[in-house]
C-alpha positions as CSV (number, residue, x, y, z in Angstrom):
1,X,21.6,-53.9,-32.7
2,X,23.3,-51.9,-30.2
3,X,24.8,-53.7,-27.2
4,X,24.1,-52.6,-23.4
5,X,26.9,-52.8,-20.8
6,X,27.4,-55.7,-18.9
7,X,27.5,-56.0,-15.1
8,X,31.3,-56.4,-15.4
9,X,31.4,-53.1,-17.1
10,X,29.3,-51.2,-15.0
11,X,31.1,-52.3,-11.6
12,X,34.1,-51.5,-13.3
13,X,33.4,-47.9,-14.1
14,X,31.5,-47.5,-10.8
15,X,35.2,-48.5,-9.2
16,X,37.4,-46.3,-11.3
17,X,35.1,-43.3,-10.6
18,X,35.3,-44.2,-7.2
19,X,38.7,-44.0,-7.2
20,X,38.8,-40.8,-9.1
21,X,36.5,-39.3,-6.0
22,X,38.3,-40.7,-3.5
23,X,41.7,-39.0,-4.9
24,X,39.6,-35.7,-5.8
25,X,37.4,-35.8,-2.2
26,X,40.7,-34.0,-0.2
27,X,42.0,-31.8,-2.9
28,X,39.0,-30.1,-3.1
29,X,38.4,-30.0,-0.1
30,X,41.7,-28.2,0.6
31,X,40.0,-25.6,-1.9
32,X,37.1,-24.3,0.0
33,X,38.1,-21.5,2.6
34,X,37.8,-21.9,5.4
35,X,35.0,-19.9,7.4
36,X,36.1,-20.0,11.1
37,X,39.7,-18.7,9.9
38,X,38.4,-16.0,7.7
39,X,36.0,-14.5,11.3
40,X,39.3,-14.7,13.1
41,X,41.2,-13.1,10.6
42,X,38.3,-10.4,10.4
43,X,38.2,-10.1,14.6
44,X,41.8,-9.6,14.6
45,X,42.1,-6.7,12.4
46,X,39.1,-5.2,13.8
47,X,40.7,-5.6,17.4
48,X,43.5,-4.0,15.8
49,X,42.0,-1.3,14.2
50,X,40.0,-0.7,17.6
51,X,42.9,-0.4,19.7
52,X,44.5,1.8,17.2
53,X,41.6,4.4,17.4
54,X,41.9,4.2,21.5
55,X,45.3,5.1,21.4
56,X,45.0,7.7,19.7
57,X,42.3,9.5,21.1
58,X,43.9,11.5,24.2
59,X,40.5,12.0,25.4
60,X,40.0,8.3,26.3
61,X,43.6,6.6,26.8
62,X,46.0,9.0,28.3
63,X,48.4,8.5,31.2
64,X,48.3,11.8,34.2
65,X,51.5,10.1,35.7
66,X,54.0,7.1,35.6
67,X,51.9,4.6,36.9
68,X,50.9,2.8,33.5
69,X,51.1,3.1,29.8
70,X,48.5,2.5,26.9
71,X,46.0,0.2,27.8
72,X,46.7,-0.1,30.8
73,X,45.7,3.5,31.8
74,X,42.1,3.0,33.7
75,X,40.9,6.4,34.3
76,X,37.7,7.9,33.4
77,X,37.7,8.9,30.1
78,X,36.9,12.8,29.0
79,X,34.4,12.7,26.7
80,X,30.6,12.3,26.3
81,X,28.9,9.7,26.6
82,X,31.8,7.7,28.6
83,X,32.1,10.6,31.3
84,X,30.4,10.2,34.3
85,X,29.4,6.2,33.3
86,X,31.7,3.8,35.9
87,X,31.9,1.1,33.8
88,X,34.0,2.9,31.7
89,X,36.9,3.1,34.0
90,X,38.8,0.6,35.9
91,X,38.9,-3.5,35.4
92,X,35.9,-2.9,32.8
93,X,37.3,0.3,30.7
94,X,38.5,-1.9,27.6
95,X,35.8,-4.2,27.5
96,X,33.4,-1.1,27.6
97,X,35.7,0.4,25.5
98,X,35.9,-2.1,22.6
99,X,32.5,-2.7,22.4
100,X,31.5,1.3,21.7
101,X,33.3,0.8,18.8
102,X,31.4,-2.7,17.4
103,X,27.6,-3.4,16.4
104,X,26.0,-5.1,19.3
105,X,22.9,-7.5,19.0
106,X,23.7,-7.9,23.0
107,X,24.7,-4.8,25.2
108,X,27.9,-5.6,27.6
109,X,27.6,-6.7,30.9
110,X,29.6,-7.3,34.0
111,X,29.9,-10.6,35.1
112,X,28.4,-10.9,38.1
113,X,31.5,-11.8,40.2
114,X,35.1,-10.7,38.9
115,X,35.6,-8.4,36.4
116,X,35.1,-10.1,33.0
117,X,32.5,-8.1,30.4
118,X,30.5,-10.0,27.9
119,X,28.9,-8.8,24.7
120,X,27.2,-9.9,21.6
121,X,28.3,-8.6,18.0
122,X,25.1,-8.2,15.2
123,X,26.9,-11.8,13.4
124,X,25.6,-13.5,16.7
125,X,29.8,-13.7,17.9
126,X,29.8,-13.8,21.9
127,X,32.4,-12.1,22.9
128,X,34.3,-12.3,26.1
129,X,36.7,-9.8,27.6
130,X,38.8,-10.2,30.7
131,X,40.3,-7.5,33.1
132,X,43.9,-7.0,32.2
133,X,46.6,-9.0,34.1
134,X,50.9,-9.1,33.6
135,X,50.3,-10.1,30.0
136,X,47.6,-8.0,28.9
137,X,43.9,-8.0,28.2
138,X,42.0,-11.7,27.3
139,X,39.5,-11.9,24.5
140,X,37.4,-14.9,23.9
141,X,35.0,-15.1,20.5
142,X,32.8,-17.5,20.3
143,X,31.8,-17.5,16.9
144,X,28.3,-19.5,16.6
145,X,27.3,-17.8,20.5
146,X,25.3,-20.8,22.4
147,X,25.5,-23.3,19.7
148,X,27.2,-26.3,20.5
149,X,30.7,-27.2,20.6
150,X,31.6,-24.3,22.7
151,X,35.4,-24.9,23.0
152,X,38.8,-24.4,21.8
153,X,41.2,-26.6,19.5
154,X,42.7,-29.3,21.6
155,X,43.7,-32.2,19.0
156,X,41.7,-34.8,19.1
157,X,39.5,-33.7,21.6
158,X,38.0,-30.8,19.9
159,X,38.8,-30.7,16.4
160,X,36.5,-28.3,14.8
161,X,36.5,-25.6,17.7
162,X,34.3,-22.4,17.9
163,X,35.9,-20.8,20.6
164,X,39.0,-18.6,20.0
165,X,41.6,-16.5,22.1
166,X,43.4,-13.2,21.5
167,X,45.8,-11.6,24.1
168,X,45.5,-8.0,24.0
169,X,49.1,-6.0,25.0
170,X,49.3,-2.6,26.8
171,X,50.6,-1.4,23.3
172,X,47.6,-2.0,21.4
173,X,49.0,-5.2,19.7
174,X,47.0,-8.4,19.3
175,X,48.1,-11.7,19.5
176,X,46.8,-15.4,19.2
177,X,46.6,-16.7,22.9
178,X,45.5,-20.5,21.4
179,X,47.8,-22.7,19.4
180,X,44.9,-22.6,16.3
181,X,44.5,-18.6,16.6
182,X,48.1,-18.3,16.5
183,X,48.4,-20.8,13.9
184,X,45.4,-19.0,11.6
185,X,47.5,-15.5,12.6
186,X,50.3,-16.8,10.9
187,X,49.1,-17.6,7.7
188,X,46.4,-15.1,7.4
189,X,46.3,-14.9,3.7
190,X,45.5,-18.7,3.4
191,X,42.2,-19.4,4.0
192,X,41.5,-23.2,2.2
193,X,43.9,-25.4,3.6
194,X,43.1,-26.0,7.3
195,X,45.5,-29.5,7.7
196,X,48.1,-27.1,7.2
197,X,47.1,-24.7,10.0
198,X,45.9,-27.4,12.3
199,X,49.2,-29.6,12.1
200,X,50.9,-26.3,13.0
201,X,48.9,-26.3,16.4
202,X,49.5,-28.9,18.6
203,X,46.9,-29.9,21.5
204,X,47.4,-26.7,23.9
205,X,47.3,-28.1,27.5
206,X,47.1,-24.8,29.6
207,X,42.7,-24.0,30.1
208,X,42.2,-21.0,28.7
209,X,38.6,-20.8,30.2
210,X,38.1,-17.4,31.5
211,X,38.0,-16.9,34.8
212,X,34.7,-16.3,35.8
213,X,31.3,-16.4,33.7
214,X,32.5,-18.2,30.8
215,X,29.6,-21.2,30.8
216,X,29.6,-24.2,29.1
């Protein structure tokens, strides 16, 4: 006659596969990529690519005198269909600019006070563009739009962010403006171990809230 287990046995096995899991749980967890970092990763080399194409087109970036360089050139540019649009030119030509070259769900728009455009891609990102300053243009993704957290890494305080910044130079080159973008920036081809990236960014303790329209 065949013998069952006995409760001893059971709890016993019960424990050592808890153990097993326990020891397993954060090594595969370090295994699945990481989602938020790959959409950064993506934004930034589309941002890249974007400024590129700006850059080279002499129709929309050029520079008439010494006054500014790159980016920073604000004219009105040449060619159909920016010529003739205002929105196009000044604080607002970059936003406008950058999100000609994207697919919207959400047309840009000026904020109502300031200069800062907003815009929604078709993979519901918010995007948010500030006016460039002494250190270049300001762009804030929002990667899940309205949904909640709505904010930026700050450790222990927000921990699983959604928001993330990119500083834009006159030059066309992008950079990480929060410690986390820098952090994902710096690693790009690592995409499943997030501890790593996270211990490399430190709470940030400057608000990098835009300066006008950014809601919570």
């Amino acid at each position: 006659m065949k013998r069952g287990f006995t409760l001893t046995e059971v709890l016993v096995t019960l424990g050592v596969i808890g153990v097993i899991a326990a020891i397993m749980a954060p090594m595969v967890s370090n295994l699945i990529p990481d989602k938020n970092k790959g959409m950064v990763i993506k934004y930034y080399k589309i941002i890249t690519d974007t400024n590129t194409d700006l850059l080279g087109n002499i129709s929309l970036y050029y520079s008439d005198n010494s006054s500014c360089t790159g980016l920073d050139c604000t004219q009105q540019p040449m060619i159909a269909p920016y010529n003739g649009d205002a929105n196009y030119a000044g604080a607002t030509k970059y936003a406008y600019m950058l999100a000609s070259k994207l697919q919207l769900s959400v047309e840009p728009e000026k904020a109502e006070t300031g200069s800062n455009v907003t815009f929604t891609t078709i993979d519901g990102v918010e995007w948010i563009v500030e006016p460039y300053n002494t250190t270049g243009y300001s762009i804030m993704i929002d990667l899940n739009g309205e949904d909640t957290p709505n904010c930026y890494f700050v450790e222990d305080a927000c921990e699983k962010p959604d928001r993330y910044y990119f500083t834009v130079a006159v030059n066309g080159a992008v950079t990480g403006r929060d410690q986390l973008t820098q952090a994902y920036l710096a690693n790009p081809m690592r995409l499943n171990d997030r501890k790593k990236d996270v211990k490399k960014a430190p709470s940030y303790t400057t608000d990098l809230k835009t300066t006008d329209s950014e809601e919570e």
